[in-house]
C-alpha positions, 0 to 999 in steps of 0.5 A: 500500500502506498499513501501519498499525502496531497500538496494543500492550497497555501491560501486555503484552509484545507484539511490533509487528503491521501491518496492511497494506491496499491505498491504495484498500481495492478487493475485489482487496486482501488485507487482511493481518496482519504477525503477531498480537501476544500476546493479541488486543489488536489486535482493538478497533482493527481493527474501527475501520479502513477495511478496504473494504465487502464484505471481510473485515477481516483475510484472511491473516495472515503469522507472522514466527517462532512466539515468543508475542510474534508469534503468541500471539493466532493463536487468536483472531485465527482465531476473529475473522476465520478468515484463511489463515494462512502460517508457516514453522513449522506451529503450531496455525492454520496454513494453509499452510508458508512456503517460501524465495521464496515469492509472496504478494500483500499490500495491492495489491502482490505480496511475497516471503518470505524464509526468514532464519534467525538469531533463530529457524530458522523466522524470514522476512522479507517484501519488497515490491519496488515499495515497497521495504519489508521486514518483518523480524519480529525478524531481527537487521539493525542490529548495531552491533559485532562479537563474538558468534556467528552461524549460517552460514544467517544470513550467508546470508541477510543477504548476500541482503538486502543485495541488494535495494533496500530503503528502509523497515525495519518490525521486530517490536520497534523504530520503522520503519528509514527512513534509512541503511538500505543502510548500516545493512544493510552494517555488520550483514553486515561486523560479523557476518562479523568474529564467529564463523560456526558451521555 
């Protein structure tokens, strides 16, 4: 698998999009898109990458959360390349409805999507379990204090990720998580669960 983290317009605020391909770019790989970014900005550079002869150069995209930095280009992004799109929240260009562990193949490797709540309640998570990467569009995962107040579903969710064996972090914001991040992931779930818990 490879992930490919997308050039963003420097007069935009825009959340990071990944374009994520199989290692060989084979006609079985599902070239996908890790959110869309505010304005299309990202086409320019896709159409310079090795995306395999024969294929579309994007065939789905996965939406994180429906925020404008995430998902403002879907329009284009569709008129572009007419990809499935997948998100929680049914938006205008969206496919199908992500439901909690759903299956999805992306690149060459199969993923699992994780509904985790917190930021946003149509927020997900993506994992792929042979590569040990996640995916966490803006889902809070490096909290480095106690205080504030959290949704219940969310320390559901982030008990659930502390479960898996994840060794890369790809945010919607911040530079790839690459080390101490089992650690990292404890210390978020202790410090949520010393702040206040609302249903």
């Amino acid at each position: 698998m490879k992930v490919t983290l997308l050039k963003k317009d420097p007069k935009l605020y825009s959340a990071n999009v990944y374009l994520v391909r199989g290692d060989w770019n084979a006609i079985s790989d599902i070239n996908t898109l890790i959110d869309v970014g505010t304005n299309g900005f990202i086409i320019d550079e896709l159409e310079t990458l090795s995306t395999g002869v024969g294929k579309k150069r994007v065939e789905q995209v996965i939406l994180t959360h429906e925020h404008f930095d995430h998902s403002g280009a879907l329009s284009k992004i569709k008129e572009a390349y007419n990809p499935t799109v997948y998100a929680y929240s049914m938006l205008q260009g969206v496919d199908v409805k992500i439901k909690d562990k759903m299956s999805v193949k992306i690149g060459d490797r199969e993923a699992i999507i994780f509904h985790t709540p917190g930021h946003s309640n149509d927020s997900v998570c993506i994992y792929c379990e042979e590569e040990k990467v996640l995916f966490s569009g803006d889902t809070p995962l490096n909290i480095k204090s106690q205080g504030g107040t959290y949704n219940y579903y969310y320390v559901q969710a982030l008990e659930m990720l502390t479960k898996l064996d994840i060794q890369t972090i790809y945010s919607g914001h911040d530079e790839p998580l690459t080390s101490r991040v089992k650690e990292i992931l404890f210390n978020t779930l202790e410090n949520v669960r010393r702040s206040k818990i609302v249903p």
